[in-house]
C-alpha positions in Angstrom: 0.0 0.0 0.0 2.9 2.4 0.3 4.2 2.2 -2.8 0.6 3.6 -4.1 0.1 6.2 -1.4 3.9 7.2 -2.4 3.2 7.5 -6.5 -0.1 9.2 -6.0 1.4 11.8 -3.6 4.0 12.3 -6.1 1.5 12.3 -9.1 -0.2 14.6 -7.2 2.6 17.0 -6.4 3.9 17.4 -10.0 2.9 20.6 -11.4 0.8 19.3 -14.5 -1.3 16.6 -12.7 -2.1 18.7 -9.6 -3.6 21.9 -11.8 -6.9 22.5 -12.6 -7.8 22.2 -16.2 -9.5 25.7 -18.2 -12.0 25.0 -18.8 -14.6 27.2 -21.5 -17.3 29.0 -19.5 -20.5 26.5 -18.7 -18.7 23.4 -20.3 -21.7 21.0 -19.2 -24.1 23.2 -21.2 -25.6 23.4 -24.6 -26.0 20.7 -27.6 -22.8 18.8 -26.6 -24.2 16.6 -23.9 -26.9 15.5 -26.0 -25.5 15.0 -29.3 -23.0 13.5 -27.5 -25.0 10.8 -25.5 -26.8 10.3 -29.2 -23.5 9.9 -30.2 -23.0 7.0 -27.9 -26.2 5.2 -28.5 -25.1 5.3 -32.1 -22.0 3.8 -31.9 -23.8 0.8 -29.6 -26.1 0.8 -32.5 -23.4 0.4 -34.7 -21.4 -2.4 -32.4 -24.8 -4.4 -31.9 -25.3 -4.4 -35.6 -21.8 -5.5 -36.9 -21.9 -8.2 -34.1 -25.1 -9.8 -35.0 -23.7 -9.6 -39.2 -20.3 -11.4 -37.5 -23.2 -14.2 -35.9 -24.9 -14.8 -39.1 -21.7 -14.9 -41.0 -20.5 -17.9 -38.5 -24.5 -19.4 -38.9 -24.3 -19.2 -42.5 -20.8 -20.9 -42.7 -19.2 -17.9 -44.2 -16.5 -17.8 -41.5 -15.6 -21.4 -40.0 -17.2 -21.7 -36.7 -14.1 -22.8 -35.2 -12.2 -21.8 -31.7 -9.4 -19.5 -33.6 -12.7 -17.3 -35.4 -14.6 -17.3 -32.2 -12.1 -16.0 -30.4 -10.7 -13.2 -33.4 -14.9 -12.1 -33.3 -14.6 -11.7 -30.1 -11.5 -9.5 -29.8 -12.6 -7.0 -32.6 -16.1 -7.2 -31.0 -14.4 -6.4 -27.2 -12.2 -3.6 -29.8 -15.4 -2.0 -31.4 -17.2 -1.8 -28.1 -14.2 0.1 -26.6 -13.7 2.0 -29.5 -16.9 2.8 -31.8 -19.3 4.4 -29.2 -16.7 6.8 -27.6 -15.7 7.8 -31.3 -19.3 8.7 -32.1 -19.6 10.4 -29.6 -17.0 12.8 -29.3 -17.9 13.2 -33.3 -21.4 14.5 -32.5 -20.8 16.2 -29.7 -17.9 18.2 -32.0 -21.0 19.6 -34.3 -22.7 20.8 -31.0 -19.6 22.8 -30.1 -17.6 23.5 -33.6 -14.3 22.3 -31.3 -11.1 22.8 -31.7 -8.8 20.5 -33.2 -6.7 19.7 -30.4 -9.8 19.3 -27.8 -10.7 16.6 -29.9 -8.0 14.0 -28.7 -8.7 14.9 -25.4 -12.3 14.2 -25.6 -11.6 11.0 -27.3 -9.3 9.8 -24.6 -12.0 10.9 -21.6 -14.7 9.6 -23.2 -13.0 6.1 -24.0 -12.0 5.7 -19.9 -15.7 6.7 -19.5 -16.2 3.4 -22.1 -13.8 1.0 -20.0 -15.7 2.1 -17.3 -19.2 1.6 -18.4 -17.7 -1.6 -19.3 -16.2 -2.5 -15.9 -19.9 -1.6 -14.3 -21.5 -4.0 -16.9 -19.1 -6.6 -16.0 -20.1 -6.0 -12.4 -23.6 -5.7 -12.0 -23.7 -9.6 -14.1 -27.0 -10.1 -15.2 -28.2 -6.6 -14.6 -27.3 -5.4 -18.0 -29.1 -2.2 -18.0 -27.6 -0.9 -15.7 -24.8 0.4 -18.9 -26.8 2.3 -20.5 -27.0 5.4 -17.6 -23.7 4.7 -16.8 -22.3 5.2 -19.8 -25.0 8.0 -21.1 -23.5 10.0 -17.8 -20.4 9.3 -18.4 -19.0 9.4 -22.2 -21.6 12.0 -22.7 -19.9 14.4 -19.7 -16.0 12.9 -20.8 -16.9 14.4 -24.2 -18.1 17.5 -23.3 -15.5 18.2 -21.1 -12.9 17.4 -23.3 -14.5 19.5 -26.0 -14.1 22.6 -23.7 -10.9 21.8 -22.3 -8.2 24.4 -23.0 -7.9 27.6 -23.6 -9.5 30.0 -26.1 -7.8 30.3 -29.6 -5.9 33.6 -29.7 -8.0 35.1 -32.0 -11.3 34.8 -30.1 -9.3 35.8 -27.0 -8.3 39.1 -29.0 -11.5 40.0 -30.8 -14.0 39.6 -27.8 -11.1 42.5 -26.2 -10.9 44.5 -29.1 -14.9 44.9 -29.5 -15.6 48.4 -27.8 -18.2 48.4 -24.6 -21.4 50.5 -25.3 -22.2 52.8 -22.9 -26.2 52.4 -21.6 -26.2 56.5 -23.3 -24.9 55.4 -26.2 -27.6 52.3 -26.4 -30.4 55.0 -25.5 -29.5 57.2 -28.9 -29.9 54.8 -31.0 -33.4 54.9 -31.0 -34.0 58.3 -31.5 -34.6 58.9 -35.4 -31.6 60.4 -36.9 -32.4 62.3 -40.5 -29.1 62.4 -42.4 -30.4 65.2 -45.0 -31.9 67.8 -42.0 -29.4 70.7 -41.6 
């Protein structure tokens, strides 16, 4: 047990790992969460449909039903599960908030530990199945989003929100009073 206690207080005492990430103002809000949980539905959509085509391959003797295919189906399906939905997602949840590029590798990665996760809770509550589905709804969808808005504004959005000049509430007021360009 020491040795854990000892690399976590040193994880935790580095200066990247102990920081607070920037995040964008109100990252948990918007289209992102739900295109993103759509996102992950889609890609379970996907994984169920290319699993049951790999069964009626091996039922219709395409592939050999044999111990070597079984267990090659099974690794790209245990792959595609891991992969597919978190990928989706993160996609989706991109059109909801016109990311940036590099946010995108970062909401991959949190929404695929979301994934193993969801996983590990479906491996855990046995024959209890659905209990995955809110798991991972709550969690890819909120890995993505945060991902998404991790990081810090692009210089140019920075710069143009301080360049735009601040209205005074006079100047707001005289701009409804009917100006005639030709009276003088």
């Amino acid at each position: 047990m020491a040795p854990l206690a000892l690399a976590l207080h040193l994880a935790l005492a580095s200066p990247g790992l102990g920081t607070v990430p920037d995040l964008e103002p109100r990252p948990l809000a918007g289209q992102t969460l739900a295109l993103a949980s759509a996102g992950a539905l889609t890609g379970d959509a996907l994984v169920l449909g290319a699993g049951y085509l790999t069964l009626q391959l091996f039922a219709n003797g395409a592939i050999s039903p044999n111990a070597g295919n079984f267990r090659h189906a099974a690794y790209g399906f245990l792959a595609a599960a891991t992969l597919v939905p978190p990928l989706t997602a993160v996609l989706l949840g991109r059109l909801g908030h016109g990311g940036r590029r590099a946010t995108v590798w970062r909401a991959l990665a949190l929404a695929a530990a979301g994934q193993v996760a969801t996983l590990a809770v479906g491996y855990a509550a046995w024959p209890h199945y659905w209990v995955m589905l809110p798991v991972q709804l709550a969690v890819v969808s909120v890995g993505t989003s945060l991902g998404l808005h991790w990081g810090r504004r692009p210089p140019e959005a920075t710069h143009a929100a301080e360049a735009a000049p601040a209205r005074a509430p006079e100047a707001r007021a005289a701009l409804f009073v009917p100006v005639c360009p030709a009276a003088g």
